[in-house]
C-alpha positions as CSV (number, residue, x, y, z in Angstrom):
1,X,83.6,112.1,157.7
2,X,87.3,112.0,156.2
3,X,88.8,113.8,153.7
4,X,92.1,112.2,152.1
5,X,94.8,114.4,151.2
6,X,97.3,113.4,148.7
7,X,100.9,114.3,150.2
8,X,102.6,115.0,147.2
9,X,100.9,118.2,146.4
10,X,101.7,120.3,149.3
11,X,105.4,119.1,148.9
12,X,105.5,120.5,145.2
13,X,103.0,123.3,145.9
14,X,104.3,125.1,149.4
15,X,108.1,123.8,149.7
16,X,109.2,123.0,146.1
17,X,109.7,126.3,144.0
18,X,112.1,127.8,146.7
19,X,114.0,125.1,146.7
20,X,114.4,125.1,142.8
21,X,114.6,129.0,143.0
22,X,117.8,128.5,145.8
23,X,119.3,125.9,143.6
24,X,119.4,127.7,140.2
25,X,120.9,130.9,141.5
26,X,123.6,128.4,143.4
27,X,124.2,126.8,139.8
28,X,124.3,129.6,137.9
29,X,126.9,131.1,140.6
30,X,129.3,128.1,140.2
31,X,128.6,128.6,136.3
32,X,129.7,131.6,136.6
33,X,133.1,130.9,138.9
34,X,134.0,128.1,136.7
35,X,133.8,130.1,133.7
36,X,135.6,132.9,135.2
37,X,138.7,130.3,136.2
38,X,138.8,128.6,133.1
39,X,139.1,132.1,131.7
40,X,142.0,133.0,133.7
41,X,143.4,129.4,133.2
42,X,143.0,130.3,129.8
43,X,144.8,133.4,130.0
44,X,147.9,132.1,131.7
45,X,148.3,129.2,129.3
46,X,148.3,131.3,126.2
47,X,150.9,133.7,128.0
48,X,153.4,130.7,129.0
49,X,152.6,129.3,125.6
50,X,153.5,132.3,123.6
51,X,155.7,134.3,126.2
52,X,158.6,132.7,124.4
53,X,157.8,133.6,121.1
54,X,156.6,137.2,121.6
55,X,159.2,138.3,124.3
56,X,161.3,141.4,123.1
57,X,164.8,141.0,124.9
58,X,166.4,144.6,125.4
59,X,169.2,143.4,127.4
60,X,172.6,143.9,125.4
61,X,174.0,141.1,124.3
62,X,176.9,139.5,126.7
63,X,180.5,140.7,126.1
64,X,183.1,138.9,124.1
65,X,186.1,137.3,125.6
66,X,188.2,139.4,124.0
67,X,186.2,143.2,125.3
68,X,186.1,141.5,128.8
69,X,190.0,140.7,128.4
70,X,190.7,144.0,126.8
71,X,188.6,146.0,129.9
72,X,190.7,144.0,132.5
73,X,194.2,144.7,131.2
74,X,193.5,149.0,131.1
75,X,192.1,148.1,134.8
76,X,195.5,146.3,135.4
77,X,197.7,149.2,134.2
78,X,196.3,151.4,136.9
79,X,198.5,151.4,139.8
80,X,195.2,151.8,142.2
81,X,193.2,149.9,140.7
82,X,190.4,147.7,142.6
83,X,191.9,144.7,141.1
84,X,193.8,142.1,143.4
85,X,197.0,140.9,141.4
86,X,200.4,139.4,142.4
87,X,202.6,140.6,139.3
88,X,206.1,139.0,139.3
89,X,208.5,141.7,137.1
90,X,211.9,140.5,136.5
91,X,214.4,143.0,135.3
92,X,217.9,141.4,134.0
93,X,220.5,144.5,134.3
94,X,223.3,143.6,131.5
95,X,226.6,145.0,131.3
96,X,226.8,145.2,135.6
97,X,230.1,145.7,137.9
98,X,233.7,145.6,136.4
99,X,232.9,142.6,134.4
100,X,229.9,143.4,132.8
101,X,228.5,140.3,134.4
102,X,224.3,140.0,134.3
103,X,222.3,140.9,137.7
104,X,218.6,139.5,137.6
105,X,215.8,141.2,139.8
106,X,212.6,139.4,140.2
107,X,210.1,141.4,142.1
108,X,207.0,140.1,143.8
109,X,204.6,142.6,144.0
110,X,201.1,141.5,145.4
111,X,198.5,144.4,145.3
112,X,195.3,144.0,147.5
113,X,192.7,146.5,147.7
114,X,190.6,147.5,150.9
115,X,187.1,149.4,150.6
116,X,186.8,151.8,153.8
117,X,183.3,152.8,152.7
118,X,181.1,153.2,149.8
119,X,183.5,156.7,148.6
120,X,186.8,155.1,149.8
121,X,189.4,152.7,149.3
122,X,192.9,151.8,150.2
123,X,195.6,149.9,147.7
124,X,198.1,148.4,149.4
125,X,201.7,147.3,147.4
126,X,204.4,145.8,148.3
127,X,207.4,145.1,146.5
128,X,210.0,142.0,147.8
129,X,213.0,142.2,145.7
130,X,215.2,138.8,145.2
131,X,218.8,139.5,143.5
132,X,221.1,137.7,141.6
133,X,224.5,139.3,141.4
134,X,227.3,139.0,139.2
135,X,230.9,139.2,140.6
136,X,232.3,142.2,141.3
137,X,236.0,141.1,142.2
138,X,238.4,142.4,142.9
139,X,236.2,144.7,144.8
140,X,234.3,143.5,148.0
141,X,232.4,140.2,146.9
142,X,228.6,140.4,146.7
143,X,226.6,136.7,147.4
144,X,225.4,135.7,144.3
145,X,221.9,135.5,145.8
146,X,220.1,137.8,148.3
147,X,216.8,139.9,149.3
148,X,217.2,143.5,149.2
149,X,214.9,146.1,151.2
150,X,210.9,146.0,150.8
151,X,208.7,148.6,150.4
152,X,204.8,148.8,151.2
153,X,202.9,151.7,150.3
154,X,199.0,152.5,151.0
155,X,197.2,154.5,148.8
156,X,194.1,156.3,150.4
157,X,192.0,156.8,146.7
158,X,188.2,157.7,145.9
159,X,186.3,155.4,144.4
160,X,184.8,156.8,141.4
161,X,186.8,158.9,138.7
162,X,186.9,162.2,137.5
163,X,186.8,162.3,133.7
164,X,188.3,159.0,133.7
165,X,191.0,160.8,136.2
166,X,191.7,159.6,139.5
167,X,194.2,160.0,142.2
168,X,196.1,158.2,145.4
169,X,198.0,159.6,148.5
170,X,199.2,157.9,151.3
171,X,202.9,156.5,152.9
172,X,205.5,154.3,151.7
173,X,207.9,152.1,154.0
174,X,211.1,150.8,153.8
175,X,211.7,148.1,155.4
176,X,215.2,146.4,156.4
177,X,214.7,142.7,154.7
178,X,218.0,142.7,153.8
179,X,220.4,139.2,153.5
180,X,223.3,141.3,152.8
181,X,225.0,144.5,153.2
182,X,225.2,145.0,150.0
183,X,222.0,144.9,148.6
184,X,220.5,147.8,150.5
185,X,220.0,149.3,154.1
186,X,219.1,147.6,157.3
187,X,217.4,151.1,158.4
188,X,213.8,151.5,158.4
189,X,212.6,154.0,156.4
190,X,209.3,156.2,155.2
191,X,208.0,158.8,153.2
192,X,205.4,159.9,150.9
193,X,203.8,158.4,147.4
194,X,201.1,159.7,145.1
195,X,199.6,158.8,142.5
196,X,197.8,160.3,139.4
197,X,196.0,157.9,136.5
198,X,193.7,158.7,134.1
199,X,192.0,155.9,132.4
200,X,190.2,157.1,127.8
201,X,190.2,154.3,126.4
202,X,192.0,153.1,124.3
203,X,195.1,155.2,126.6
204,X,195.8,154.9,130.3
205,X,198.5,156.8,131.3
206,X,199.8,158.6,134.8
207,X,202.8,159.3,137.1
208,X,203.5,157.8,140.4
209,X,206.1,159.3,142.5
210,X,207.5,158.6,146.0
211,X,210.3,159.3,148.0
212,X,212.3,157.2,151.4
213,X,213.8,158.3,154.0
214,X,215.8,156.5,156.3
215,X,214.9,156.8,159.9
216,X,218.3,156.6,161.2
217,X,221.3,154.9,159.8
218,X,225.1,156.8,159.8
219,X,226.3,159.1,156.7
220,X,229.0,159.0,154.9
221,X,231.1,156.4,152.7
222,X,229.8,152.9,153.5
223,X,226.7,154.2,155.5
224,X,223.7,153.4,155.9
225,X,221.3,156.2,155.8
226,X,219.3,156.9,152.6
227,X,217.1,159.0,150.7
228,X,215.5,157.7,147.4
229,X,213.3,159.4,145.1
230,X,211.3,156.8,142.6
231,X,209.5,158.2,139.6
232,X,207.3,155.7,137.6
233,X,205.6,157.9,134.6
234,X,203.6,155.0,132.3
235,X,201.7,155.4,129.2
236,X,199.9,152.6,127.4
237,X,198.2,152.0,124.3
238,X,195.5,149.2,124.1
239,X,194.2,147.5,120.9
240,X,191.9,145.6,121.7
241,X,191.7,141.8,122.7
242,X,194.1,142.3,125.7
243,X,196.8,143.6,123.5
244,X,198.8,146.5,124.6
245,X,201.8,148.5,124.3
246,X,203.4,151.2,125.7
247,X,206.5,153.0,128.1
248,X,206.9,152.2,132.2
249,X,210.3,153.7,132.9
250,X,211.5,153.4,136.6
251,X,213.6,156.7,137.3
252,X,215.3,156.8,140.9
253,X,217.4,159.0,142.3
254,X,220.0,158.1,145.6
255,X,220.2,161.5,146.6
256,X,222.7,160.4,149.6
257,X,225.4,158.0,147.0
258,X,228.2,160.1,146.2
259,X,228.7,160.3,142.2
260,X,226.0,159.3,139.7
261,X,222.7,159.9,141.2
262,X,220.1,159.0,138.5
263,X,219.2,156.4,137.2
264,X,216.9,157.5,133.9
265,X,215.9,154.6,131.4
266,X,214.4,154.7,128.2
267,X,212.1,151.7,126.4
268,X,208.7,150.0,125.4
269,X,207.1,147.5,126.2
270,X,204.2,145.2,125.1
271,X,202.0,142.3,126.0
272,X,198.5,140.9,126.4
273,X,196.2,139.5,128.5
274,X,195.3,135.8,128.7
275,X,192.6,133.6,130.2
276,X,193.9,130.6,131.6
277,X,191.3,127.5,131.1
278,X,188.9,130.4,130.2
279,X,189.1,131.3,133.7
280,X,191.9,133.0,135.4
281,X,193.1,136.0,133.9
282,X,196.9,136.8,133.4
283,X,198.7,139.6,132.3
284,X,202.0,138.9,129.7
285,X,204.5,141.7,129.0
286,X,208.0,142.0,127.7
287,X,210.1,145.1,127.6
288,X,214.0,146.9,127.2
289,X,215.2,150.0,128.4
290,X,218.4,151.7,127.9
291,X,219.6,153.4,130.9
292,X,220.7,157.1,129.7
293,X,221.7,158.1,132.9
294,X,223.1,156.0,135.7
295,X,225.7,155.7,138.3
296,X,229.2,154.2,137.6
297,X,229.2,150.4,137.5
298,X,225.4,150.0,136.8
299,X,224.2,148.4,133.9
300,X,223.6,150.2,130.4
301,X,220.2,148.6,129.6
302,X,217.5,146.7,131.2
303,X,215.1,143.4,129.6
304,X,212.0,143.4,131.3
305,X,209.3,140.6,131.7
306,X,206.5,140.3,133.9
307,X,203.6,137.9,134.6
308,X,200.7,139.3,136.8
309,X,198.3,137.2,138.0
310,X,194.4,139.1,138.4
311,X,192.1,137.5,141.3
């Protein structure tokens, strides 16, 4: 005797709810994830979408030309300043020699900065002098072009100020670049130079002082030893926009030249600073100084221009 059993049933009776069981939970897990993403997807759309609108900026707002021109030329009028610059100062001596003829100085005076660490740094300057004379007959003729002596100093200086005060120390050297007899020594020489600057706004004032001596040479009338004293006091006023104005005497003193030995001028000067193309910064300044004190045959007063140019 047979009995007939109809497949189906088992299938749906013993295998098909744990299937269905298995498969819900797996669907409602993947509900779950997809909600959770689209939540986050959500979340991360609205924020690029409104980020722009609801951002608070609370960065200050980017310096004018002018500030940024006005903050490089007080940085320029310190002497040891971490600023690399090759000013070219020309100083046109009237009234010179027995004729009162003209003599033109143009200096070239690169300053370049080293950092020895994170608390110290060393300015280097050097000064190349290139003369024009006048004539000075009948006395013993002078070309009418010529290099006098250069100097390099080094000034060992800390890198952060005191109160807006900060100092430099280090050596100066003469050295014997001369074309002619005339227009200095052809003895080395070297000595000491400081420095002292102090930097509230709008001022910037200081003193430099140095002194040569020659390391060798013969004395007397026609000789060639040396000793010079240079005092540089310099006090500037700054308005603003890279304008400025304000006193940089040069005092030296020959303490081995028989005679006169100072030479003492009195003057202003002025001048701004410029951005070529937008770009490269240069200084501008004009001055005149009457010489109060100086040796015979030197000139009475002084016109002084510079251009500096600030890498």
């Amino acid at each position: 005797m047979s009995k007939t059993i109809t497949a189906a049933e088992p299938r749906r009776v013993r295998v098909g709810k744990p299937y269905t069981q298995q498969w819900a939970a797996i669907c409602m897990a993947f509900a779950i994830v997809s909600l959770a993403g689209g939540s986050v997807a959500l979340a991360q759309s609205a924020t690029q979408a409104s980020g722009p609108q609801i951002r608070v900026n609370t960065e200050a707002p980017p310096a004018r030309a002018s500030d940024d021109a006005g903050a490089l030329a007080e940085k320029l009028q310190n002497p040891i300043a971490d600023l690399i610059s090759v000013p070219f100062q020309n100083n046109s001596n009237f009234n010179v020699g027995p004729h009162n003829g003209v003599q033109d100085m143009l200096n070239i005076q690169p300053v370049i900065p080293i950092h020895v660490n994170d608390n110290w740094k060393v300015i280097t300057r050097t000064i190349v002098p290139l003369t024009w004379s006048p004539s000075y007959q009948p006395a013993a003729s002078v070309p009418p072009f010529g290099v006098g002596a250069t100097s390099f100093s080094a000034f060992l200086s800390p890198t952060e100020a005191i109160d807006g005060w900060t100092w430099g120390a280090g050596p100066i050297i003469g050295l014997p670049t001369i074309t002619s007899k005339y227009l200095g020594s052809n003895v080395w020489g070297a000595g000491p130079a400081v420095v002292a600057v102090r930097t509230a706004h709008p001022w910037v004032y200081g003193l430099l002082v140095n002194n040569v001596f020659s390391l060798g040479g013969t004395s007397g009338r026609g000789g060639t030893s040396y000793s010079v004293m240079t005092i540089n006091p310099f006090i500037n006023y700054n308005f603003g926009g890279g304008w400025f104005v304000g006193t940089v005497p040069i005092m030296t003193a020959s303490w081995n030249t028989g005679g006169g030995k100072w030479t003492v001028p009195v003057g202003m000067q002025g001048g701004r600073l410029i951005k070529i193309a937008g770009k490269l910064p240069v200084n501008l300044a004009i001055g005149a100084y009457y010489n109060a004190l100086r040796p015979s045959g030197a000139g009475t007063w002084q016109l002084r221009t510079q251009v500096a140019f600030i890498f």
